[in-house]
Each structure stands twice: as structure tokens, then as C-alpha cells.
N, C-alpha and C positions, 0 to 999 in steps of 0.2 A: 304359785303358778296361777296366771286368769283364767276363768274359766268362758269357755265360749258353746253356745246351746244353739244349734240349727237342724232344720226340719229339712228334710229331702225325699224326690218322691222312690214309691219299694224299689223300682227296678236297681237306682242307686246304692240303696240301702243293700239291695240283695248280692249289687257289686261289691263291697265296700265286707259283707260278710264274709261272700266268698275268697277276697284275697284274705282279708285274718284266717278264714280258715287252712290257705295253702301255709299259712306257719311264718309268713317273710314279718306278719308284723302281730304284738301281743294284742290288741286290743282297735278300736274303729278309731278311738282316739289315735291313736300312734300312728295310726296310714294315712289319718288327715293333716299329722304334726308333717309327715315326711311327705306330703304334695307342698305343703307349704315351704319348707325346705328347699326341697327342688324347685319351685314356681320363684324363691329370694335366688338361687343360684343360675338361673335362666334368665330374670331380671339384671344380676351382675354383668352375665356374661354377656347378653344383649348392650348393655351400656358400654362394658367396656369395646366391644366393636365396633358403635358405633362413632366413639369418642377417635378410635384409631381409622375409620373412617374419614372422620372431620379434619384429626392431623394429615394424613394420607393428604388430604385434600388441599388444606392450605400450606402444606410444605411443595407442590406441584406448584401453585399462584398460576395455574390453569384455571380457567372457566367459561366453558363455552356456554352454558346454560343461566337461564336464573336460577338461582336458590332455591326458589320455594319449586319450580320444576325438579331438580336436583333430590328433593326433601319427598315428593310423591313420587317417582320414580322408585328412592330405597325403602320407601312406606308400600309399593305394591308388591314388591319381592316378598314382604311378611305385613300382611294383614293385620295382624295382632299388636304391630306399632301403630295405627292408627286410632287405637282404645277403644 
């Protein structure tokens, strides 16, 4: 397994205790293995709707808009697709 070394500041850290301590995970390492987990399964699932989006779209061969209007519009809905 690789290993990976990062510095964060207490209040995190004191987060990051506190759930190992409520028992859900053994160790600091293991609640950051399972953000990362989740952040790969939110990533999937973002693409995959966005992909059934695009089909949605050019099976219509509607378009009242341009594209790249079209493209900031479902970029303001979620913030977090515009990186």
C-alpha cells in the first residue's frame, strides 16, 4: 500500500479524532481512506449524470441556447463543477 503524509491544522485534526473516536472508523488513516472513497463515488456519479445529461440533450436535437451558455448554467446549479 503507498503511503501518504499530510499536515492539517488542530481544529481538523481534533475532527478527524473525534469521529475515530465515535468507533465508525479504526484509525485517522481509515476516515481519510473512506472520504476519499466517497469523494471517487461522487465524482462517478457526477459524471455519470452529467454524461445522461449530454445524451438527454442530443437525443431532444433541441437547442435554444449556445453551448457554452448551456455549460454555465449547469456549472451554477453546482459550484464544485467549475474546479
Amino acid at each position: 500500500m503507498a503511503e501518504l503524509t499530510i499536515s492539517i491544522p488542530p481544529a481538523l485534526k481534533t475532527w478527524v479524532d473525534a469521529r475515530v473516536a465515535q468507533g465508525l472508523y479504526s484509525d485517522a488513516a481509515d476516515y481519510v481512506r473512506a472520504l476519499v472513497r466517497q469523494d471517487q463515488e461522487q465524482a462517478a456519479e457526477d459524471s455519470a449524470w452529467l454524461k445522461a445529461q449530454i445524451d438527454e440533450g442530443l437525443k431532444s436535437r433541441i437547442l435554444n441556447s449556445e453551448p457554452e451558455d448551456v455549460l454555465d448554467a449547469v456549472m451554477d446549479e453546482d459550484p464544485d463543477l467549475r474546479g
